[in-house]
C-alpha positions in Angstrom: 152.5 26.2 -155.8 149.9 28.1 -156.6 149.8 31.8 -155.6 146.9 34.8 -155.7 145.7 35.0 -158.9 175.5 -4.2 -183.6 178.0 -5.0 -186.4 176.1 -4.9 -189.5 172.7 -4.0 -188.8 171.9 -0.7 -190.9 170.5 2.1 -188.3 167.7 0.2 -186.8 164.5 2.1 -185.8 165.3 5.0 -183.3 163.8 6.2 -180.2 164.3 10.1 -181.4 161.1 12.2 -179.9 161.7 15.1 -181.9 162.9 14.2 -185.8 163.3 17.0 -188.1 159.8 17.1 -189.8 157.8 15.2 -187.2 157.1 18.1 -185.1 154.1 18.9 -187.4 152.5 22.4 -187.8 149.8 23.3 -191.1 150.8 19.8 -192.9 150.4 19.7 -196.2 146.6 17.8 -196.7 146.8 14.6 -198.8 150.2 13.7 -197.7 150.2 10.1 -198.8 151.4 6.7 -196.7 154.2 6.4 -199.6 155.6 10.1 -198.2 155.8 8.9 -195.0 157.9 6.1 -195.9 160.4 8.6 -197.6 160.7 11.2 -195.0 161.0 8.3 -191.9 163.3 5.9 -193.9 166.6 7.6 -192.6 165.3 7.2 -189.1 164.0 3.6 -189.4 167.1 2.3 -191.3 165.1 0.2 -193.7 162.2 0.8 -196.3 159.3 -1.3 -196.0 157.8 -3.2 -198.6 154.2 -3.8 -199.7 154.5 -7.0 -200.4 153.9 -9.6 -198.2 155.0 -13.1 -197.9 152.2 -15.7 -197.1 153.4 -19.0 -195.8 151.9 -22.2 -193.7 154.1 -23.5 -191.3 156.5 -25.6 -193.0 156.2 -23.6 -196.7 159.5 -22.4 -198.3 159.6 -18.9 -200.1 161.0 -18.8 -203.5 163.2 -15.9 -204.6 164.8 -15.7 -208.0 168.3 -14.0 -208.5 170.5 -13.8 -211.3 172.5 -17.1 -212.0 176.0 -16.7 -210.6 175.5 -13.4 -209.2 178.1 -12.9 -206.4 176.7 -10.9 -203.3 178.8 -8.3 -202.0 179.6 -9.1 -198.3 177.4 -7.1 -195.7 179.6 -8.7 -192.6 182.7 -7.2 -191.8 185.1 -10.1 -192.0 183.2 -13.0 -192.9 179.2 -14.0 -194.1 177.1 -16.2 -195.6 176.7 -15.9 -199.5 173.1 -14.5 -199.6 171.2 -11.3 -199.5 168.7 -12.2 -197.0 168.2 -12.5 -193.1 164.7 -13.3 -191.5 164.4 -11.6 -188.0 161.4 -12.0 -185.4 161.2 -8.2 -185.0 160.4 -5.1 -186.8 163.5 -3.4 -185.5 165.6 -6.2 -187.1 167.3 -6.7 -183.4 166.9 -10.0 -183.6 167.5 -12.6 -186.5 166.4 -16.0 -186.9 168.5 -17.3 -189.1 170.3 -16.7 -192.7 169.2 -18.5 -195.8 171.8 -20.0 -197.4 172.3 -19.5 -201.0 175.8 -21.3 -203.0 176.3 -19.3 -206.3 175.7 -21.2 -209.0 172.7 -22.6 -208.1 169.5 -22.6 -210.4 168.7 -19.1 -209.9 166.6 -19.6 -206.8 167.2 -18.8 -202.7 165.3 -20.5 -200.8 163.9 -19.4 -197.3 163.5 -22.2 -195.9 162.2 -22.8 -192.2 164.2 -26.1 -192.1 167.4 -24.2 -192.0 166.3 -22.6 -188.4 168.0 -23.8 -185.6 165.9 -25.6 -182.9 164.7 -23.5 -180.1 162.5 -25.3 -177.4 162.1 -25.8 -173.7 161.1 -28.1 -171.1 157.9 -28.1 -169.0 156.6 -30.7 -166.7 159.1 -33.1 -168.4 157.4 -32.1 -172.0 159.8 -30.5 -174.9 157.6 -27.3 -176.3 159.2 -26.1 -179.8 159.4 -22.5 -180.4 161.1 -22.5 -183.8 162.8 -24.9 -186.3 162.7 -28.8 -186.4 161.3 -27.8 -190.0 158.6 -25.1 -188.9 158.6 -21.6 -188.6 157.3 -22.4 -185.3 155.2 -20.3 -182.6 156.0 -17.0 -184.7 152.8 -15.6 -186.8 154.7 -12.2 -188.2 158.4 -12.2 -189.2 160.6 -9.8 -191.0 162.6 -10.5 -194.4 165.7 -8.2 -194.7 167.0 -7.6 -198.1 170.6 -6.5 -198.1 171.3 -6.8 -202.0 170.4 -5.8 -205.3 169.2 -9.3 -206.4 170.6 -8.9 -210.1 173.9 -7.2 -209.2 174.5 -8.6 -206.1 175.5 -4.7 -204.9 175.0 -4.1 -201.4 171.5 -1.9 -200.8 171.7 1.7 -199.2 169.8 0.2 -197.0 167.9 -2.6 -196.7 164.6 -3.7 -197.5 162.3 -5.7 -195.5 159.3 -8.0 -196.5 156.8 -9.4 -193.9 156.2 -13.2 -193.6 152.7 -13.8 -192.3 152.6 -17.2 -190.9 149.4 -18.6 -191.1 148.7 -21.4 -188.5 146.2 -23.7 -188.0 142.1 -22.7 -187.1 142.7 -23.4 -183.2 145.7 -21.1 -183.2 146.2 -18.9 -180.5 146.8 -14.9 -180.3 150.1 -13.5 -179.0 149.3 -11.4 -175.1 149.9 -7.8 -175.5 151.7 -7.1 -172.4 151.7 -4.3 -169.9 154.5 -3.5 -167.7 155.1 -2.0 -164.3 156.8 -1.8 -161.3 154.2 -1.6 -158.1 154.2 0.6 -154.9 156.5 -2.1 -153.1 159.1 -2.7 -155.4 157.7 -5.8 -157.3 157.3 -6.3 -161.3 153.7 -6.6 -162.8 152.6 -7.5 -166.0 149.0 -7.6 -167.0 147.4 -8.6 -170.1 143.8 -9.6 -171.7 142.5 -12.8 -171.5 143.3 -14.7 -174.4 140.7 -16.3 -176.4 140.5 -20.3 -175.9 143.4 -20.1 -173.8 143.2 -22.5 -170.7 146.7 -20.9 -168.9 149.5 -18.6 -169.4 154.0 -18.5 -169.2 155.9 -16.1 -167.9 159.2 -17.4 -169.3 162.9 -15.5 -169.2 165.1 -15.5 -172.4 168.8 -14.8 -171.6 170.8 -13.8 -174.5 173.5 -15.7 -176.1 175.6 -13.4 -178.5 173.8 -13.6 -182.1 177.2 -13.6 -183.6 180.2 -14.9 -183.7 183.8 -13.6 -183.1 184.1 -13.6 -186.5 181.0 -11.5 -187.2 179.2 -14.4 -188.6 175.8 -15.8 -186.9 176.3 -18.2 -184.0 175.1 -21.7 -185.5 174.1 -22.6 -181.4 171.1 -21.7 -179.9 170.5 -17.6 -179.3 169.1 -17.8 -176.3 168.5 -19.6 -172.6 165.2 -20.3 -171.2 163.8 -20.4 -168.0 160.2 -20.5 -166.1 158.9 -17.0 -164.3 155.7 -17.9 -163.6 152.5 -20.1 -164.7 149.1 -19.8 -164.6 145.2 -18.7 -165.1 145.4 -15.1 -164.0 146.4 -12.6 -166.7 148.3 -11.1 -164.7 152.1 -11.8 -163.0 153.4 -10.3 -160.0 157.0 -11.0 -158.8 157.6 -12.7 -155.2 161.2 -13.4 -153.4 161.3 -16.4 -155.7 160.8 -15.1 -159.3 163.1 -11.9 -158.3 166.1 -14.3 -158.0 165.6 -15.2 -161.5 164.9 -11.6 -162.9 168.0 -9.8 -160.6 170.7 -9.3 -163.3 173.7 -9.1 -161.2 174.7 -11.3 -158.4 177.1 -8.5 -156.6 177.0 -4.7 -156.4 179.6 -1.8 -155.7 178.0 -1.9 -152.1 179.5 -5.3 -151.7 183.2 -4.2 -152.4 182.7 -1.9 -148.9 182.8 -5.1 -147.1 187.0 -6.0 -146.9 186.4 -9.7 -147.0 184.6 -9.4 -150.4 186.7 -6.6 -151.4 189.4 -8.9 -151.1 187.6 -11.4 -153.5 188.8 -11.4 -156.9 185.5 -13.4 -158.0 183.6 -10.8 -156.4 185.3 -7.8 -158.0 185.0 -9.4 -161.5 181.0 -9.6 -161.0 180.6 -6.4 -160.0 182.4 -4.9 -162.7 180.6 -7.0 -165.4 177.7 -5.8 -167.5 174.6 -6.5 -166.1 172.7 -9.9 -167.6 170.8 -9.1 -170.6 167.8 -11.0 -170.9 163.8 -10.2 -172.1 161.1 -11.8 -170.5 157.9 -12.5 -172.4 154.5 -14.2 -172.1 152.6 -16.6 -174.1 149.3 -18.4 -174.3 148.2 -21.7 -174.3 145.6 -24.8 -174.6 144.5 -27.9 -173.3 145.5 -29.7 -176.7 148.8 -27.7 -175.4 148.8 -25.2 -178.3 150.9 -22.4 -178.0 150.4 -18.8 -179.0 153.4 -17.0 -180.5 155.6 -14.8 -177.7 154.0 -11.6 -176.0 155.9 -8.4 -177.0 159.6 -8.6 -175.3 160.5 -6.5 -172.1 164.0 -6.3 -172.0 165.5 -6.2 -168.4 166.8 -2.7 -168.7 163.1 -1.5 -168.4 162.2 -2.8 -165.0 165.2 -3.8 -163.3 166.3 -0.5 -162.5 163.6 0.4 -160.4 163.3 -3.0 -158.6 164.8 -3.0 -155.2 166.2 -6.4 -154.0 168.4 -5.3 -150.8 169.0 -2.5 -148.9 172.7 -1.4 -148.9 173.9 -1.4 -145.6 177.5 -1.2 -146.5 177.0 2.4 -148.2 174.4 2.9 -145.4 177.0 3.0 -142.7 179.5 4.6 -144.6 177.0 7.7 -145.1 176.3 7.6 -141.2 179.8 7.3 -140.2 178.7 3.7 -139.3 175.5 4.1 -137.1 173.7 2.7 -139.5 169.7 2.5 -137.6 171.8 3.2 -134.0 171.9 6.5 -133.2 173.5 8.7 -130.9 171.7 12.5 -131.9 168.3 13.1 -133.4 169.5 15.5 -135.2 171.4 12.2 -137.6 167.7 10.7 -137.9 168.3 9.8 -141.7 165.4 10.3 -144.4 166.7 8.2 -147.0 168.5 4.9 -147.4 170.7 3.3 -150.2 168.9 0.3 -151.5 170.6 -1.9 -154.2 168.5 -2.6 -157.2 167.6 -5.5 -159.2 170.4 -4.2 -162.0 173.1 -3.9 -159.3 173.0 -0.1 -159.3 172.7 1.5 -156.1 169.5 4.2 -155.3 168.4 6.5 -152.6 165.1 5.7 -151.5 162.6 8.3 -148.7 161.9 6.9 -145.2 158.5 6.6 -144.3 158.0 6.8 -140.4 155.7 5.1 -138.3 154.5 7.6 -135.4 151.7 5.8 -134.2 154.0 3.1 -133.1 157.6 5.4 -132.2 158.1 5.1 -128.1 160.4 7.3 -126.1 161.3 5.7 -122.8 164.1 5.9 -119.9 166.0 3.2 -119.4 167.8 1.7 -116.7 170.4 -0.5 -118.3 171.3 2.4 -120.1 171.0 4.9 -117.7 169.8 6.7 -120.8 166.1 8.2 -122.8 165.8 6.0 -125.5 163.9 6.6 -128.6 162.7 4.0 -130.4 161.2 5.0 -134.3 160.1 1.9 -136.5 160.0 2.6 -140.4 159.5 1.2 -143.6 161.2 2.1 -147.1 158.7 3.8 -149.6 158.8 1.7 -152.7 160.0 -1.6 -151.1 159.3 -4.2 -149.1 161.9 -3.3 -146.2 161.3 -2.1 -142.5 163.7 -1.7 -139.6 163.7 0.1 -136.7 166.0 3.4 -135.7 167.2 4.1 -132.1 168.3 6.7 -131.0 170.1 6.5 -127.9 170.5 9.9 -125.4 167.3 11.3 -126.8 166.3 14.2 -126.2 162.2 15.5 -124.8 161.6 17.6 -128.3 161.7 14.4 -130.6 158.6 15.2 -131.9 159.6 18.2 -132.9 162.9 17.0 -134.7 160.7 14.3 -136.2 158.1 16.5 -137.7 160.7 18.8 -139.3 162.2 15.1 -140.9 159.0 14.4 -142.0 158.7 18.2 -144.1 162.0 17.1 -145.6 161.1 13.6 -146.8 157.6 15.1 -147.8 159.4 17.4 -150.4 161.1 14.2 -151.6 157.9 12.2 -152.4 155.9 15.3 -154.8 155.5 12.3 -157.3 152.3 10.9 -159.3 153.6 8.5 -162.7 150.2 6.1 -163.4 150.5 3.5 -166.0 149.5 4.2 -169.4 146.7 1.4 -170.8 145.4 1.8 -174.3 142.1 -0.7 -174.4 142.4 -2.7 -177.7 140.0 -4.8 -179.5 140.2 -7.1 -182.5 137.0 -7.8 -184.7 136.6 -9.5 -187.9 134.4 -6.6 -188.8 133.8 -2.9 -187.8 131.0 -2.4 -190.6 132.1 1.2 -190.7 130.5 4.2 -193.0 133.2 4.0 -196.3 132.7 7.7 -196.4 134.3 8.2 -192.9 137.6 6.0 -193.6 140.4 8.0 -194.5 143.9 7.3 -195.8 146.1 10.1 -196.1 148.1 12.0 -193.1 145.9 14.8 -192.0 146.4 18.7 -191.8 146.8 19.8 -187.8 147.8 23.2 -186.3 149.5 21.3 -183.5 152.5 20.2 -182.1 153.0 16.4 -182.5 155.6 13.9 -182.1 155.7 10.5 -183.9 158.6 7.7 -184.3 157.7 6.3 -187.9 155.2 6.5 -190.5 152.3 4.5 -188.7 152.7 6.8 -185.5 152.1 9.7 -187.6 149.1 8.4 -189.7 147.6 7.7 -186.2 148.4 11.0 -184.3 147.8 13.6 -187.4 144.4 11.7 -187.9 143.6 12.1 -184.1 144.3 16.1 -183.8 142.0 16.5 -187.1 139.4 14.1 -185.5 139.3 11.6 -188.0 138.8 8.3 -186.3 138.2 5.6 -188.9 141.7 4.9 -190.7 142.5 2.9 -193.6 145.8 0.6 -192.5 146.0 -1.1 -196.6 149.5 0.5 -196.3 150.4 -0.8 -193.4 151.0 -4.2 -193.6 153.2 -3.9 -190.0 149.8 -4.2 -188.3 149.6 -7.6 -189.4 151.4 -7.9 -186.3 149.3 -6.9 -183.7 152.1 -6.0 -181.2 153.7 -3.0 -183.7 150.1 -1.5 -183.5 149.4 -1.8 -179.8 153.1 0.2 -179.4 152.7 2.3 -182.1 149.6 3.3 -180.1 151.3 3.9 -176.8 154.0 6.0 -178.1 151.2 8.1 -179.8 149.6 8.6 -176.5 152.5 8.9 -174.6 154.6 11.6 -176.3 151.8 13.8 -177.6 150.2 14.8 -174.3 147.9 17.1 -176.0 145.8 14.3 -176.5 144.0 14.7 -173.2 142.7 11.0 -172.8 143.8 7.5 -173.4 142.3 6.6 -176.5 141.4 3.2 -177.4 141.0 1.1 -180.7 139.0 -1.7 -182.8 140.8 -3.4 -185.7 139.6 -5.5 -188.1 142.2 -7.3 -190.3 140.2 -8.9 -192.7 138.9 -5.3 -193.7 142.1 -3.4 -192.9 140.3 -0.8 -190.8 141.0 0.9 -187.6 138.5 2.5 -185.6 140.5 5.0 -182.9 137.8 5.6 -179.6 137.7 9.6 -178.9 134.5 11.0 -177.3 133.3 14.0 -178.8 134.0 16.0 -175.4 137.4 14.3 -175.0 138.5 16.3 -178.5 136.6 19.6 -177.7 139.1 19.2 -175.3 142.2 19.1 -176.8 140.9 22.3 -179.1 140.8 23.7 -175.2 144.2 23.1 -174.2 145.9 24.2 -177.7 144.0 27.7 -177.0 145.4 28.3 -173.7 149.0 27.3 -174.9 148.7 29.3 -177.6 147.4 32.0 -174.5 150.4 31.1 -172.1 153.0 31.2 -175.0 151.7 34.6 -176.2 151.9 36.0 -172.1 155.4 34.6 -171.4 157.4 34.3 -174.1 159.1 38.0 -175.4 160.5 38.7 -178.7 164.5 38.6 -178.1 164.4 36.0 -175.5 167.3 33.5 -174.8 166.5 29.8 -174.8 167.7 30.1 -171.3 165.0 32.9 -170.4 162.0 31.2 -172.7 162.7 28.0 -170.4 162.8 30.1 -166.9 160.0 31.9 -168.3 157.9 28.7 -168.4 158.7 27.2 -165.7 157.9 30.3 -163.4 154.5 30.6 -165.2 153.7 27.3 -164.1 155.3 27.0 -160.5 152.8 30.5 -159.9 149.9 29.1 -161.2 149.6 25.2 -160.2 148.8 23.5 -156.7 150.5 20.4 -156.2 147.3 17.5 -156.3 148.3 15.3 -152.9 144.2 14.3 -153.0 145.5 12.9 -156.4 148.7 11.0 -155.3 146.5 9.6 -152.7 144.5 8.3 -154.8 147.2 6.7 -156.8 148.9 5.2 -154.0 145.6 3.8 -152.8 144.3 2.2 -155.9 147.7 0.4 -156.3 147.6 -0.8 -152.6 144.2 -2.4 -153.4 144.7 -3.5 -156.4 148.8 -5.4 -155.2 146.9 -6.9 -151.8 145.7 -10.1 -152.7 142.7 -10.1 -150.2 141.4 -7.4 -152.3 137.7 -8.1 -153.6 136.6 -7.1 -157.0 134.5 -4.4 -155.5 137.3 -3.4 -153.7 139.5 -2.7 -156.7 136.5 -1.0 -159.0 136.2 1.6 -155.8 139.8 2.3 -155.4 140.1 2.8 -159.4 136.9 4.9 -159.9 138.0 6.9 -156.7 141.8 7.1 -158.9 140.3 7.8 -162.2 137.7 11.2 -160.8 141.9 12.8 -160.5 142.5 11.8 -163.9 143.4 15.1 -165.4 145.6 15.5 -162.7 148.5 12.9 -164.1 147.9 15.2 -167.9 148.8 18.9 -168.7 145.3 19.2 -169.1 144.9 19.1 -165.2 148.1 21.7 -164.6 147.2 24.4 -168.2 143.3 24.7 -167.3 142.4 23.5 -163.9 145.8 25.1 -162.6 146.1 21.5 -160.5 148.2 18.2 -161.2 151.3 15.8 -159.8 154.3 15.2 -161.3 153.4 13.7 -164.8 150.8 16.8 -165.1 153.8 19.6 -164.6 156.1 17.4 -167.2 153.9 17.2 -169.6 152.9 20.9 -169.4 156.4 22.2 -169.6 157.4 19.7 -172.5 154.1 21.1 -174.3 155.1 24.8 -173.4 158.8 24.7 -174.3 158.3 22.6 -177.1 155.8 25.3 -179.2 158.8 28.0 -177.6 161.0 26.3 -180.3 162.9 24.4 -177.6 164.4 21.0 -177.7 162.8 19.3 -174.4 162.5 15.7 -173.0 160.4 14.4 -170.6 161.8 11.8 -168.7 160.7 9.0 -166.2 162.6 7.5 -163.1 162.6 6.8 -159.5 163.2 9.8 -156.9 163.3 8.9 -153.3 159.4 9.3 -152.7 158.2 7.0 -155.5 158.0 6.5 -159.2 158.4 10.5 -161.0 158.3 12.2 -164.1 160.1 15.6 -165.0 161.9 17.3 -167.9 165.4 17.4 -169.9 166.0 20.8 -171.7 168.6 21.4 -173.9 170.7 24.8 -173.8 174.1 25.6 -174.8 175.2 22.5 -176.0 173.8 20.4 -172.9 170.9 18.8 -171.4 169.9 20.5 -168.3 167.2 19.4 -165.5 164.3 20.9 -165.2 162.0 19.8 -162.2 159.2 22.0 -162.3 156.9 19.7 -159.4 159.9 20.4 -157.0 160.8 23.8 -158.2 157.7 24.5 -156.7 158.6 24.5 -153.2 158.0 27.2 -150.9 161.3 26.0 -148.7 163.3 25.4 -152.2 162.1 27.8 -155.5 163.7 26.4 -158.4 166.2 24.3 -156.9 166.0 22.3 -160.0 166.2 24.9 -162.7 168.7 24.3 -165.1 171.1 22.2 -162.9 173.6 19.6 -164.6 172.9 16.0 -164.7 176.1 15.7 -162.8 175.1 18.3 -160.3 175.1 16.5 -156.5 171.8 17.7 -156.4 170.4 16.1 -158.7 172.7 12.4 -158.6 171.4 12.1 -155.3 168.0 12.1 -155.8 166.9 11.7 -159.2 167.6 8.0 -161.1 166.4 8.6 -164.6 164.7 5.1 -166.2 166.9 3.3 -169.1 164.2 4.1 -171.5 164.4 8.0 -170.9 168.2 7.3 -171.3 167.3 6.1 -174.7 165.6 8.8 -176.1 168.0 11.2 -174.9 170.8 9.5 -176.9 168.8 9.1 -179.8 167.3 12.3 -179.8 167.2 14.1 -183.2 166.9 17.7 -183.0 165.1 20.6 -184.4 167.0 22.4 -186.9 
């Protein structure tokens, strides 16, 4: 408001937004690649090495040991005498298979892809192989874990990991790098860039099979399930009633076990209390001369399923309204939120949205009563009903309008999905003398996960934009760069525009796309923190009073942005209704994109105006250069999708929601209130990945 004036997998890469050392002020100049390695190898778990293994598709790789030498076991109980595991990810979540090695042999181990187990699937009564039957199938970048000191056979401190670079043939095609989000009505989309000499595209589910056995050795059976989402020409993939029944993890939710017959069901009770289905789903590319490319990057369930509704809960609905449910007897019980059961089985609150130009109130005979008749639909979801009120009363309006304030303080929202544009060339022809290869000195604040994120984000504050990647072989795989990206963007919101890239991997150069105004502009908004900090933060002050202090200063001095939310909402209307023309979409987005600045602290610290994503970001930038340990965190609140803040004091995290701490009817209602606070439970449902990072944060010392 703005006023006057797993078992043996070593500590696998982290999703810490704070590590000791990454929150970078007057670095060093010249810091080398090698460094960075050093100071993030604690946090990854492994230490990368420059060498990288070249293979076609059915080449072995060669590795000479010492004869006879006996490999200390890396398994609890049982393993597999050899030092190696190849995985299909950089976080070493996933392995393909362990290459086996019987001591004695000539000195030699063998990484062999005939030793992978068959993974395939069936389409249109056609067997497609993903990997094994003597190949190392659709997979162009893989990861080599060493475990072992090859001439001792002593177990590693931790391990370290060699990329495989699969070369395939000329008419190969490139992995989709997929976007993810969950639409205005509920419904999953994925969207991703046409993929060159691809005639179609999968959307294809894999369902998890346990990687290991009881006996903490590998599973020799297939690791996974797969099944058909979706096929097609459109790079894009929106969910329909059909697809959700595949993506829905659980069957059965708590809202079922208020129903007696079910509650009686032992069946019933055992899926409910089950773990949700973990399973990722992926996309991949291919051809007429039905080439494949290799997967998409994985989206694991818990990052969509959460915010997918798939039923309202009418069990918990009429338990709430001491079972009226939609029937009503007062006006006054006119409810503005309903329980809706979500694609994970959780249950969530979601706001009302009610259609006056349709309500009707009316006398009727049968009932010898006024009647009040008020249809609505569910924001975020596909659902509608009707409420009735029976024995209404002639100032309805009245009692609706004053419903309406409340669910209007329920929908202060505004997330927008993050896009970074990427482009792969086989040349950028760029000036040598503007390529640079070390970190870069800043006088910022900046976050970064691992090495590669803080080459990219210290050379973007200095405004160097043409980056030497020779020692960062992980690019190879296109994926780890497009993320690497994202998280760059996305937890440094000082960069005040999404920046996009060109790579070249034949010359090993990255070109990052930053207008010239676009970085005057993040000079802009480090003065007037620097300003703000200097005006509200005392010498002496609690952590407590530095994060009050911050949040008053920006509850006095920002407007809430409905023209922006508008927009929002708007543009993703347009863009999810399939009779939308092209020129129908471009307006709606141009129109979305003039409120840019609005879903960025840049919007709330110098044009005193943003939504929900602007006030987070402002107070995380704020608290954060106040010495505080901060979050910001994503979710669902009743009115839509929402952004707000985690801060931690006293041992605890506490909420801070600065968008609805600024309410005139409400000040600070949301100011360092417990996660378990009624509050905030009823209304808040933080996102699995903001879960994450709060477990794994790593804080400032």
């Amino acid at each position: 408001m703005r006023k006057c004036n797993s078992k043996f997998l070593v500590a696998i890469l982290t999703f810490c937004i704070i590590l000791v050392g990454c929150t970078g002020k007057s670095k060093k100049s010249g810091t080398t690649v090698e460094d960075l390695r050093k100071k993030y190898s604690d946090s990854i778990g492994y230490d990368l090495s420059e060498e990288i293994y070249t293979v076609n598709q059915t080449e072995s790789i060669n590795i000479k040991v010492n004869n006879n030498v006996i490999f200390e076991e890396y398994f609890e109980s049982s393993h597999r005498p050899t030092p190696f595991i190849v995985y299909t990810d950089d976080k070493l979540e996933n392995p393909l298979f362990v290459p086996f090695y019987e001591s004695g042999d000539d000195g030699t181990i063998d990484i062999d892809p005939k030793e992978i187990i068959g993974e395939s699937f069936i389409f249109k009564n056609k067997e497609y192989t993903l990997s094994g039957r003597g190949t190392w199938g659709m997979y162009e970048t893989l990861y080599l874990a060493r475990y072992n000191d090859l001439k001792t056979g002593k177990k590693l401190d931790k391990p370290v990991v060699y990329i495989i670079d699969v070369n395939h043939d000329n008419d190969k095609l490139e992995a989709p790098v997929v976007t993810k989000r969950v639409t205005n009505d509920g419904n999953l989309r994925l969207d991703w860039k046409p993929v060159e000499g691809a005639t179609g595209y999968w959307v294809i589910k894999r369902e998890k099979r346990s990687a290991y056995s009881s006996d903490g050795g590998l599973n020799s059976a297939s690791r996974y399930h797969y099944s058909f989402i979706g096929t097609g020409i459109e790079t894009n993939f929106i969910s329909d009633k059909k697809s959700k029944e595949f993506l829905k993890q659980k069957n059965y939710s708590a809202d079922d076990l208020l129903d007696p017959r079910k509650a009686a069901d032992v069946f019933i009770v055992e899926q409910v209390n089950k773990a949700p289905v973990d399973y990722d789903i992926f996309v991949i590319a291919q051809n007429d001369k039905d080439k494949l490319s290799p997967p998409s990057n994985m989206i694991n369930a818990g990052e969509f399923t959460d915010a997918m509704p798939y039923r309202i809960a009418y069990n918990t609905f009429m338990k709430n309204t001491n079972n009226q449910g939609f029937v009503l007897k007062d006006l006054k019980d006119i409810p503005t939120a309903v329980p809706v059961v979500m694609m994970d089985g959780s249950i969530r609150n979601f706001a009302i949205q009610y259609d006056l130009k349709n309500d009707k109130f009316f006398f009727s005979k049968n009932a010898n009563k006024n009647i009040y008749n008020l249809p609505i639909s569910i924001k975020n979801t596909p659902f509608t009903d009707t409420i009735k009120v029976y024995g209404a009363s002639e100032d309805y309006e009245s009692v609706v309008k004053a419903k309406s304030k409340e669910i209007e303080d329920l929908s202060k929202t505004g997330v927008s999905n993050l896009i970074v544009n990427a482009e792969y060339k086989a040349e950028l022809n760029l000036d040598k003398s503007s390529v640079v290869n070390t970190v870069a000195t800043v006088d910022y604040n900046y976050v970064a996960h691992s090495p590669l994120e803080e080459y990219i984000v210290t050379n973007i504050l200095a405004g160097n934009f043409n980056l030497d990647m020779v020692a960062f072989p992980e690019v190879k795989n296109k994926i780890v760069l497009s993320e690497a990206f994202r998280n760059v963007v996305k937890n440094n919101p000082i960069i005040t525009n999404l920046p996009g890239y060109y790579y070249s991997d034949s010359e090993s150069l990255l070109q990052i796309s930053v207008s010239e105004d676009e970085f005057k502009k993040q000079k802009e908004i480090a003065e007037k923190i620097n300003q703000i900090i200097k005006t509200v933060i005392k010498d002496g002050m609690s952590d407590e009073e530095k994060s009050k202090a911050i949040n008053n200063y920006l509850t006095e001095h920002t407007e809430y942005d409905y023209d922006a939310l508008t927009a929002l909402k708007n543009y993703e209307a347009v863009e999810q209704n399939k009779a939308s023309t092209s020129a129908q979409i471009d307006k709606a987005k141009n129109n979305f994109i003039k409120y840019n600045e609005s879903f960025k602290a840049i919007g709330v610290l110098i044009k005193d105006k943003g939504v929900c994503a602007g006030y987070a970001d402002a107070y995380r930038i704020l608290a954060s250069y106040a010495g505080l340990n901060v979050l910001k965190v994503h979710g669902d609140v009743p009115g839509g999708r929402h952004a707000w803040n985690l801060v931690y004091l006293d041992g605890k995290w506490l909420v801070v929601d600065v968008t609805w701490n600024d309410s005139a009817n409400n000040p600070n209602k949301y100011l360092h209130i417990s996660q378990d606070d009624p509050t905030y439970v009823k209304n808040h449902f933080i996102s699995a990945d903001s879960i994450r990072e709060r477990d794994n944060y790593v804080f400032r010392k």
